[in-house]
LUMTIBA-568908 format. One record per residue (C-alpha): x, y, z. Coordinates in pm, whole numbers, plus 50000, padded with zeros to 5 digits. Example, Ala and Ser with C-alpha at 12.3 -4.5 7.8 and 13.67 -1.06 7.14 Angstrom:
LUMTIBA-568908
512304955050780 513674989450714 
end
This chain:
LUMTIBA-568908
500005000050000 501175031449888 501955060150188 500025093650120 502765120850138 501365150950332 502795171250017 500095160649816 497815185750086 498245220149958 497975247250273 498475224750526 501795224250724 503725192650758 504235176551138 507625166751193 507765140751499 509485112751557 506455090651524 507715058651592 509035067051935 505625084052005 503955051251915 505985033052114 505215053552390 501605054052385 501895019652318 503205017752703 501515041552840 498065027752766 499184991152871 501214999653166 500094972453370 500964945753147 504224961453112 504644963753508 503284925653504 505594913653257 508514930953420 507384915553772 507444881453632 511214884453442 512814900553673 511344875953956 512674843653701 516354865353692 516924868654077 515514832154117 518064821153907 520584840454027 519734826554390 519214790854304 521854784653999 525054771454159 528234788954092 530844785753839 534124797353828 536594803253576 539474783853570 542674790953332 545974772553210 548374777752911 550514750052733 553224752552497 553264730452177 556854729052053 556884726751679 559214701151570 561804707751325 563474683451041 566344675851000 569284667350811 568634642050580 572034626950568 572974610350932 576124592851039 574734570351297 571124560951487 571904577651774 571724612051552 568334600251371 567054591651690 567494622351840 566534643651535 563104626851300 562424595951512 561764610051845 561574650051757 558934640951448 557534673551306 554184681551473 550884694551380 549624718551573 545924710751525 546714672551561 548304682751849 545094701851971 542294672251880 544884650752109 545074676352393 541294679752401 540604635052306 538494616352518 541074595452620 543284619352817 540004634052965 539364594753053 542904589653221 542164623753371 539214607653584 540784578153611 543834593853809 542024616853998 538724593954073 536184613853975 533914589553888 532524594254245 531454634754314 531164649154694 528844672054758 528004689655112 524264710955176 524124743655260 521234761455317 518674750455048 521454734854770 523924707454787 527854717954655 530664705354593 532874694054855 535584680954651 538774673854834 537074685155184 534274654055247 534974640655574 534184604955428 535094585455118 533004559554890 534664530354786 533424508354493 534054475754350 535264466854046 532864456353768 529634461854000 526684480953812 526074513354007 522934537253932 524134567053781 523494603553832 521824597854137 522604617554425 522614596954753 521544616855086 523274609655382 522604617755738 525174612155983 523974603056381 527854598756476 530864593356275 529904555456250 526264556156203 524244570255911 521244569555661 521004571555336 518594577755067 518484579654720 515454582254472 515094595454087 513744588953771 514434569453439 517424556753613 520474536053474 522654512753580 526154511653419 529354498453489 531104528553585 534424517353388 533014507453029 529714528553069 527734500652903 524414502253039 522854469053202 519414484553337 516944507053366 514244518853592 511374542753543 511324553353925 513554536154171 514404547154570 516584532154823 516314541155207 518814520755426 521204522555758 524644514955780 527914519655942 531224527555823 533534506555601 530324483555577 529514464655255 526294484655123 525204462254824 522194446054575 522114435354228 521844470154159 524284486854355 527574483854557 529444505454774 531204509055128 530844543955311 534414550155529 534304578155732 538214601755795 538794594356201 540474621756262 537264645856140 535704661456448 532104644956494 530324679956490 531944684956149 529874649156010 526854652856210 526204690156195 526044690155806 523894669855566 525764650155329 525604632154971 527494618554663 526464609654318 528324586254083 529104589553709 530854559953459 533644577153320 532214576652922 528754605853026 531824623753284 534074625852982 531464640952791 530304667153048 533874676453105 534324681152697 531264704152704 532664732052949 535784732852834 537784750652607 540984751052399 541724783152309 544954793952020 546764826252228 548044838051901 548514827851540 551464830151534 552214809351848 551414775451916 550654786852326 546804765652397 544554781752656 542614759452848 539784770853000 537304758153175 534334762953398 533234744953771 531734746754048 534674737854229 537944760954217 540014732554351 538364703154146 538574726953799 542154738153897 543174696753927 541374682953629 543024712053415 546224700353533 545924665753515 544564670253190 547744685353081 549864662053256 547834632153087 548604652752766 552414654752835 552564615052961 550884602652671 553044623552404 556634613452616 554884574052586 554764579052218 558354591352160 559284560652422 557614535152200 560334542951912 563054539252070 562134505852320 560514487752036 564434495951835 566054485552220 564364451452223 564944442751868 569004450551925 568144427252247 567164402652055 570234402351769 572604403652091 571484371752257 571694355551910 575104370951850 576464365052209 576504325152194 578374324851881 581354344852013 581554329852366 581724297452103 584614312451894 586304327952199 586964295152341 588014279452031 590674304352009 591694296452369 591614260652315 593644262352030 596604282352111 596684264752419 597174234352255 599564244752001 601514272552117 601664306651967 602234307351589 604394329651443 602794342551118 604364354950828 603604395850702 601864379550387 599584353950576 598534377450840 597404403750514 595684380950367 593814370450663 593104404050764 591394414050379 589354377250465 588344388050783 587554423550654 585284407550351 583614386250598 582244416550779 581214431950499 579224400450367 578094399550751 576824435550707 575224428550418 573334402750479 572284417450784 570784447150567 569024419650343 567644407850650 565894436750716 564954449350432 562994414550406 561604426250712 560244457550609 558824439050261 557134413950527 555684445950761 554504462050472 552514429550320 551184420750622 550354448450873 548174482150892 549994497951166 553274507351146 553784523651457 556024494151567 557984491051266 561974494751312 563574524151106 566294520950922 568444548551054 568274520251422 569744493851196 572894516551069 570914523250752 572044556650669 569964557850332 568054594550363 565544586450154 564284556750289 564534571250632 562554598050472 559924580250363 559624556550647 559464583850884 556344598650682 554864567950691 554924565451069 553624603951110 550854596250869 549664568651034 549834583051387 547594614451255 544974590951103 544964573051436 544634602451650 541674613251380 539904582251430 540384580651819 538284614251829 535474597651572 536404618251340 535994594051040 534224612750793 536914639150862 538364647350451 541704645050591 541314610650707 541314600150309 544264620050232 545834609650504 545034569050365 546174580950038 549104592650140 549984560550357 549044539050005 551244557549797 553924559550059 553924522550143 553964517749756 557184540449681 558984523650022 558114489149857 559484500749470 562944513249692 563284484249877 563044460649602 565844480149397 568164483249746 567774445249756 568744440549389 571754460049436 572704450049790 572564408449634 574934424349330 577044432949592 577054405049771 578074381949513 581024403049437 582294402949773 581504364549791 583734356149499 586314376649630 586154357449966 586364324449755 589354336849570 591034341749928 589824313250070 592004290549781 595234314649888 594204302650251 594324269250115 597784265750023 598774280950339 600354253850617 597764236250788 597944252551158 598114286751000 595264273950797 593464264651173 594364296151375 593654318351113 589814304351054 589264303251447 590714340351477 588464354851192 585514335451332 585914353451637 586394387451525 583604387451302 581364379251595 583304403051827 582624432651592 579064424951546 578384420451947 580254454051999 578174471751681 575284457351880 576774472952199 577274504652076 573534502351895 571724498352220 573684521652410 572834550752191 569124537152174 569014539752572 570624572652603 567974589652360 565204567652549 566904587452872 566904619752724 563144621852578 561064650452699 557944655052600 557094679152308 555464705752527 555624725752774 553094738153070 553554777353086 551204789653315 549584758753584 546064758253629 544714792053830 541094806553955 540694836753757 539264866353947 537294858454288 534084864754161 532224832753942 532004838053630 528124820753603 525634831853697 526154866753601 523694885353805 523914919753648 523684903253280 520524882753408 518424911553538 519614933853223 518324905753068 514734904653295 514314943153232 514674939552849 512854904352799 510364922053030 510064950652815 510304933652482 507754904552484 505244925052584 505794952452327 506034925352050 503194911552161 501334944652139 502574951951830 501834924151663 498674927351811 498444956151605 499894950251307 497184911951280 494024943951366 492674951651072 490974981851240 492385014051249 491625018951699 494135047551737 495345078651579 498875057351590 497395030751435 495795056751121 500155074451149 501045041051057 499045035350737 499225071550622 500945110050688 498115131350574 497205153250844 494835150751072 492815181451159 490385169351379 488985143351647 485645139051760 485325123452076 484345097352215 480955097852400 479365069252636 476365090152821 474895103452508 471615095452393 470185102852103 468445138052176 471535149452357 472475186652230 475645186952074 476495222452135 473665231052385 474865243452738 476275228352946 479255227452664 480275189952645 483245178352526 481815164452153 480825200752113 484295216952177 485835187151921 483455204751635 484815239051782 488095228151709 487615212051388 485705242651251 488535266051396 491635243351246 489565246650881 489385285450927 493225285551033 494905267450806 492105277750468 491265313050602 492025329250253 489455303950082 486165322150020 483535308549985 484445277050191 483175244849999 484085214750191 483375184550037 482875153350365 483125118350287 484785084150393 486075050950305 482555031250386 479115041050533 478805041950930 482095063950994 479895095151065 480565115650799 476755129850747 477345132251185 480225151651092 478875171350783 475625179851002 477145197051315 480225214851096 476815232650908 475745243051228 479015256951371 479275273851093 476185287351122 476545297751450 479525319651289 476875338151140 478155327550859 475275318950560 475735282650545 474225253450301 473725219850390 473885197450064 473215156250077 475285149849758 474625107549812 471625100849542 472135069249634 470615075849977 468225099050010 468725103650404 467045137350572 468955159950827 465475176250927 461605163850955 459775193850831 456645174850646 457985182650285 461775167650302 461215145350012 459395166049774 462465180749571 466305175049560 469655174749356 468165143549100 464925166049056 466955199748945 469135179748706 466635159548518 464815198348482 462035198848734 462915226748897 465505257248960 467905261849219 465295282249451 462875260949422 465255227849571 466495246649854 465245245550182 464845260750526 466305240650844 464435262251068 467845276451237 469045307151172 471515310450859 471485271750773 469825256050475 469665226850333 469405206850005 467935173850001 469095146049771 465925136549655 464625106049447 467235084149414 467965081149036 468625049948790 471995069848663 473635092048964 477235091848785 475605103048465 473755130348659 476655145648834 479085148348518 476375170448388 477435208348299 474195221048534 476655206748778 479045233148742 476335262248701 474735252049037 477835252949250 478865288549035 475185299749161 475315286049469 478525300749571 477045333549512 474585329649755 476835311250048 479605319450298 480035281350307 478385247350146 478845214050294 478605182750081 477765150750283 478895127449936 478595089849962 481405065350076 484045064949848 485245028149845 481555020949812 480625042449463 483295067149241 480095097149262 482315116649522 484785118949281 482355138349048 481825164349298 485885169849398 486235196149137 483535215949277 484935216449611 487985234349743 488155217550081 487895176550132 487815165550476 487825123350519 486115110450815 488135078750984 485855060051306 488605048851544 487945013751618 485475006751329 487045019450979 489454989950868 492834993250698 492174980950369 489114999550287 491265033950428 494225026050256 492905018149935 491155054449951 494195074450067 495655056049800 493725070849472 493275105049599 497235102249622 497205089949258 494725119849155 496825143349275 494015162549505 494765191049719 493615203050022 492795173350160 492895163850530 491735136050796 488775138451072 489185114551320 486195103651487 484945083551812 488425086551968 488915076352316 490625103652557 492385077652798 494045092453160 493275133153027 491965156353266 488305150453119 487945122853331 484555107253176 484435083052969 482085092652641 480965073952329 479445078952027 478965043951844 476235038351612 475585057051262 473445082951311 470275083751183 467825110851023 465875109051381 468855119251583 470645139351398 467485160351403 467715155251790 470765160851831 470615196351644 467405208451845 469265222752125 471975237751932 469815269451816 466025278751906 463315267451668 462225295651436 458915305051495 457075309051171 
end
């Protein structure tokens, strides 16, 4: 719908308020005591909760993530690529934080510090939580079904005597270490006795109640006690909920954890044990490495060790029995290259060995967490430490993904790609290290065999000694590789540290909890309190399809409004209008008639044309009693019923229907002859008379225009009562004769859609002087006081009534 624009009104000055806000207002102001209700209620709900909702405070700890670095690619010796890619692999941070914040370090948190079992003491009308300070403990065993979330009430009578007593709803019964549930119970209750460190137990429940000796008495019986237990799988997932893992700074890998409890001392140790779960589990993982790399060396040293303690007494043996040998320079240099080929075969072989090993792995296992490295073999190939290492990393982040159900994650398929493809290109390089290494090996082999012939021809106890001697250095220098292998894998395995670091221990931040915030929650209560209500009005408003306030007629359209007629509830119908004592209707016509002289005092003669959107809005009530103020000006005043359609009279003088508007323009008589006296002094008035078959046709007619011309000679001021605009397009006929249109609007009767649609074409026809009556409107809380009414259409009876004691009767 289309807003009027008050510059469509010539003559008539523009208001400029801030409507909205005086809408609002009003809007208030008339419903006060919903308002005050409304506020009542939310602000009652606010401090309730503010009383009743247990405190929470803020507790606050900061870790430090070190990055790991790569690096160098080409290494000596294990003991370097231990230190450097195997144990220091290269993190990621946000791997890092989905392990920090992974159900199982928030499991081994509960674990360690038992929180499966929560203390609470009563004061005043709540229970809270006496973590750390109950004067008694609840043991449980192993495996039993307990009910969960239940709190259980206890009373002490003297540190050895209590009852309990426990009842809730929809209850389950879990084994607090799995959290599988093996019951349920609708309603279930438990009232008993007992007595410390006695077995308390059913099918359903088991637990033994040991109260601290050295507690004074008055501190267990002057207190009411209870405890509630959780399985650590729902406790896991409450502590998950309120808390939070927070990145300091982008460029920084510092992790605030935050998190909120009841408790200052039970947040401050679940923070830290979380971190210290954190730390324990990372230091585990750099541990496996290197104790998985300890035990196979273990393993090739109690093969190894036999063989030399074998050759070593051989050697004895033999140069016991036979004396020392004195052996030539060329004997002992070929036996030295022999023994010198025969570690390198040893070596070799050894590397086949593994490399089978890793071909084996690959074939037949998914996780290669446990699989040896090269780099702890001697291997000093960079590119197959390389890719082995990636391999390892990969498949640790896809576990860690998985652990924290994360399986539809994207980066769990890369992350299997990338182990495929990997395990692929390790296979391709092992198979062409193998071919190569065997090349090698049969070189070296033929070489040996070629010394092993010069051997041959060498005397027999040379022969002997020198066979025993290189048997036992070759196992000597493998034990002592081994040796030196193991030591370097222990020292690392010493030297680990885990790959963070706790910067600031868990703290209480501020002294004042953080929930519930009182000031936010009655902030809240006064604007809730304030808001629901007005939304509620106003959509009240905006579903009425009645226009029931002068705010409600602002909202649909600006043109002006230049008067209201009041209200009136102790008026019947002969009550006088203007007739002493001066009511309150009778100064709204005052006012009306005055406004029209103000703001169209250079407009003479006055011909205001009064009609409205549909019948019943008192527009002939309107048209009636603006004739007779203006009258009473002394000013010579007509009285025209322009609706042909309905021939209604103002005044019951015997001869009202005789002649009218449809009789002059069909010819059957002049202008003199139609008009008529009202029998008050300068008011007269012109009927409509019979009601025509063609009232459109009639009022496009030219005598139209000649009537008005003649009639404005003879007139200080006319008054058209037309018909209802939405109703029939004849008041448009009569809008060039008139230089003043006034549109009556009933409060609480004229509806939106009729009103709008009107404002809306005499916006489109571009008429001017055009302004609102508002009528039957309600003065609410104004020094008037009474309560008035005017609320039926008013008829030809009483608006004859109504004008009687305006003026006297005329005597003729």
């Amino acid at each position: 719908m289309a807003m009027i624009n008050k510059s469509n009104t010539q003559g008539m000055p523009l208001k400029n308020e801030d409507s909205d806000l005086k809408r609002i207002l009003t809007l208030v102001i008339s419903n006060y005591r919903i308002f005050l209700i409304c506020l009542g209620i939310s602000l009652g709900v606010a401090m309730a909760a503010n009383l009743f909702t247990t405190p929470k405070y803020k507790i606050a700890a900061s870790i430090l993530i070190k990055d790991g670095e790569k690096k160098a690619t080409s290494m000596g010796n294990a003991a370097e690529y231990l230190n450097s890619r195997l144990f220091h692999e290269e993190n990621n941070f946000q791997n890092e934080i989905w392990i920090l914040k992974s159900k199982p370090v928030i499991e081994q948190t509960i674990q360690d510090l038992q929180l499966t079992v929560s203390y609470f003491r009563k004061e005043g009308y709540r229970y809270i939580d006496d973590y750390g300070k109950a004067p008694f403990q609840v043991l449980l065993p192993e495996n039993h079904i307990q009910p969960v979330g239940v709190m259980f009430k206890l009373k002490f009578s003297d540190p050895q005597h209590f009852t309990i007593k426990a009842d809730g709803k929809n209850v389950s019964f879990r084994n607090l270490q799995t959290g599988s549930e093996e019951s349920s119970r609708k309603k279930w209750d438990l009232q008993n006795e007992g007595e410390s460190g006695q077995l308390i137990d059913s099918t359903e429940y088991a637990f033994v109640i040991l109260t601290d000796p050295s507690v004074d008495t008055t501190v267990l019986t002057g207190h009411d006690y209870a405890f509630m237990m959780r399985d650590a799988k729902s406790l896991s997932d409450a502590i998950s909920e309120q808390i939070n893992y927070n990145v300091v700074d982008k460029l920084a890998t510092v992790i605030q954890i935050v998190y909120k409890s009841a408790s200052p001392e039970k947040g401050i140790d679940i923070v830290n044990e979380i971190m210290e779960a954190y730390s324990d589990q990372n230091l585990k993982s750099k541990n496996h490495h290197a104790e998985i790399t300890i035990a196979y060396i273990e393993r090739q040293l109690n093969e190894i060790s036999d063989s030399l303690k074998y050759a070593e007494d051989k050697l004895q043996r033999f140069k016991s029995y036979n004396q020392l040998l004195n052996i030539s320079n060329q004997t002992n240099t070929i036996l030295e290259q022999y023994s010198e080929l025969e570690n390198q075969l040893a070596e070799l072989e050894s590397r086949q060995r593994y490399y089978q090993y890793v071909m084996d792995y690959l074939s037949g296992n998914d996780d290669f967490s446990n699989m040896i490295v090269p780099a702890s073999m001697g291997i000093s190939d960079p590119l197959l430490n390389n890719l082995m290492t990636d391999l390892i990393n990969a498949q640790t982040q896809r576990t860690t993904l998985i652990q924290n159900n994360q399986e539809r994650n994207p980066m769990v398929q890369i992350l299997n790609n990338q182990i495929s493809n990997t395990k692929k290109t390790i296979s391709e390089n092992i198979a062409a290290i193998m071919a190569t290494t065997q090349l090698t090996l049969n070189e070296k082999t033929n070489r040996l065999a070629e010394l092993k012939q010069t051997i041959g021809r060498l005397p027999a106890t040379q022969r002997q000694l020198s066979g025993i001697e290189r048997s036992y250095k070759l196992n000597d220098a493998i034990y002592n590789y081994l040796l030196e292998k193991r030591a370097e894998a222990k020292i690392t395995l010493a030297s680990n540290i885990p790959d963070n670091v706790i910067i600031e221990p868990a703290r209480k931040v501020g002294n004042k909890p953080v929930s519930p915030n009182k000031q936010i929650n009655l902030m809240a209560a006064l604007l809730l309190g304030f808001a629901v209500p007005l939304g509620f009005l106003m959509t009240r408003n905006l579903l009425n399809n009645l226009i029931d306030s002068e705010d409600s007629f602002e909202l649909l359209s600006d043109m002006p409004v230049l008067g209201r007629i009041l209200h009136v509830s102790d008026m019947n119908p002969g009550a006088s209008v203007y007739g002493p004592p001066r009511s309150i209707i009778a100064e709204s016509f005052s006012s009306l008639r005055t406004n029209i002289e103000l703001h169209f005092k250079r407009i003479e003669p006055k011909v205001i044309l009064v009609t409205s959107a549909m019948a019943g809005e008192g527009k002939s009530f309107t048209a009636l009693n603006l004739a007779i103020g203006y009258a009473r000006l002394g000013k010579r005043t007509l009285l025209m019923n322009c609706d042909l359609r309905n021939p209604a009279s103002y005044f019951m003088n015997g001869n009202d229907h005789d002649v009218g508007l449809s009789d002059y323009f069909k010819d059957h008589v002049d202008v003199p002859a139609m008009i008529r006296a009202s029998g008050y002094t300068n008011l007269d008035y012109i009927h409509s008379g019979a009601v025509p078959e063609n009232p459109d046709q009639l009022l496009a007619m030219k005598k139209a225009a000649l009537l008005f011309e003649k009639l404005k000679t003879m007139y200080d001021c006319i008054i058209l009562d037309t018909a209802p605009l939405s109703i029939v397009t004849d008041t448009y006929l009569l809008m060039d004769y008139s230089n003043i249109r006034l549109v009556v609007v009933r409060l609480g009767y004229s509806q939106n859609g009729w009103v709008g649609k009107m404002l809306d074409e005499m916006a489109d026809k571009k008429l001017g002087r055009v302004a609102v009556v508002l009528n039957d409107v309600r003065f609410r809380d104004t020094a008037y006081a009474r309560h008035y009414g005017y609320g039926q259409a008013v008829g030809p009876n009483a608006l004859l009534d109504m004008a009687k004691r305006t003026f006297h009767m005329k005597t003729s």
